[in-house]
C-alpha positions in Angstrom: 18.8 14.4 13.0 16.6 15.7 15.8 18.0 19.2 15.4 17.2 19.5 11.5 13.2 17.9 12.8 13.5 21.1 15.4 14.5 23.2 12.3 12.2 21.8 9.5 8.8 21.4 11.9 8.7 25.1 12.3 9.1 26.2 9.1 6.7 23.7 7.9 4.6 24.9 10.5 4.4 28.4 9.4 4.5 27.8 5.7 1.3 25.7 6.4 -0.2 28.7 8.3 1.0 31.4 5.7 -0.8 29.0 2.9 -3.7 28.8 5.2 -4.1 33.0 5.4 -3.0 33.4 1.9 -6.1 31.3 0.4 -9.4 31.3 2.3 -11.5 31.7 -0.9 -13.6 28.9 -1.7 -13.3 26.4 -4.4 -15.6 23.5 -5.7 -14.0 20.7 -5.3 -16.0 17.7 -8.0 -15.3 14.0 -8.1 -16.4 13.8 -11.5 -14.2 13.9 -14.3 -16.5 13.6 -16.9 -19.0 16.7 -15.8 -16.9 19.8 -15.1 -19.7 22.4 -15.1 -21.8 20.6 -13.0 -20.0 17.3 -11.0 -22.3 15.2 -9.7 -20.6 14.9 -6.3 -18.3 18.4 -5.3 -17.5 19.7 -1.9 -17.1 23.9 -1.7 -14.4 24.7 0.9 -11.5 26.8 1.1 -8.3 25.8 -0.5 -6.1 25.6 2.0 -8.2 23.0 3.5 -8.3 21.3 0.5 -4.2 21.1 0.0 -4.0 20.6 3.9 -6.3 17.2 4.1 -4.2 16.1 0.6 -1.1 16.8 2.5 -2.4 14.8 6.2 -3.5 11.9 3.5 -0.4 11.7 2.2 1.7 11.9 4.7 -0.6 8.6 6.3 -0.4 6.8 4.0 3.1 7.0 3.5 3.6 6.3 7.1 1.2 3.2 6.7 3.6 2.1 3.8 7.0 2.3 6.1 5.4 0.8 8.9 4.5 -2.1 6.6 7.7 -2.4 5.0 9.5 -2.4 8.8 6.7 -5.3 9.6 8.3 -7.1 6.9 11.8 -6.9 7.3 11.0 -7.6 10.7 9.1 -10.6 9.8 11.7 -11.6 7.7 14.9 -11.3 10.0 12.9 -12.9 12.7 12.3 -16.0 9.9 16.5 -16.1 8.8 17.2 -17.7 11.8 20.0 -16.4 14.5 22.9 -16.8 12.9 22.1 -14.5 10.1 21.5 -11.3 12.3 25.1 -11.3 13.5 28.2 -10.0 12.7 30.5 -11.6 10.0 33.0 -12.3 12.7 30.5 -14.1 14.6 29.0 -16.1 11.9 32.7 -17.4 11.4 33.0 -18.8 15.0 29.6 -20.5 14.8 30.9 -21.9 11.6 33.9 -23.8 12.9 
């Protein structure tokens, strides 16, 4: 597992920096849907900064949403009690 992260990082790494090179332009960026021409609130900056920040979002929040889900399961095998952790061998001697 850690030698596919040494593989993937890098080429993530430099795909992010060719799409950084590859699209400096800027673009207006609008939060309102309901006034292309002229948004009420828009941002100008370069695209790749754009897709960047989408991508550093993303990836928190879906790192917010497994460290929640490992709270719970945590939560919840601390709540089962002992005997449930164990292996089925083991849960048959505590039986008897």
């Amino acid at each position: 597992m850690k030698l596919l992260r040494w593989i993937l990082l890098p080429l993530i790494a430099v795909l992010a920096m060719a799409l950084a090179v590859a699209n400096r332009s800027y673009v207006t960026f609008g939060f309102d849907p309901f006034d292309v021409e002229t948004p009420a609130l828009a941002i100008d900056a370069p695209l790749f900064l754009i897709v960047l920040v989408s991508m550093l979002i993303g990836i928190l929040a879906g790192g917010a949403g497994a460290w929640a889900q490992a709270r719970r399961k945590a939560a919840r095998h601390k709540a089962s009690g002992p005997a449930e952790g164990r292996l089925p061998a083991l849960r048959q001697i505590d039986q008897d």
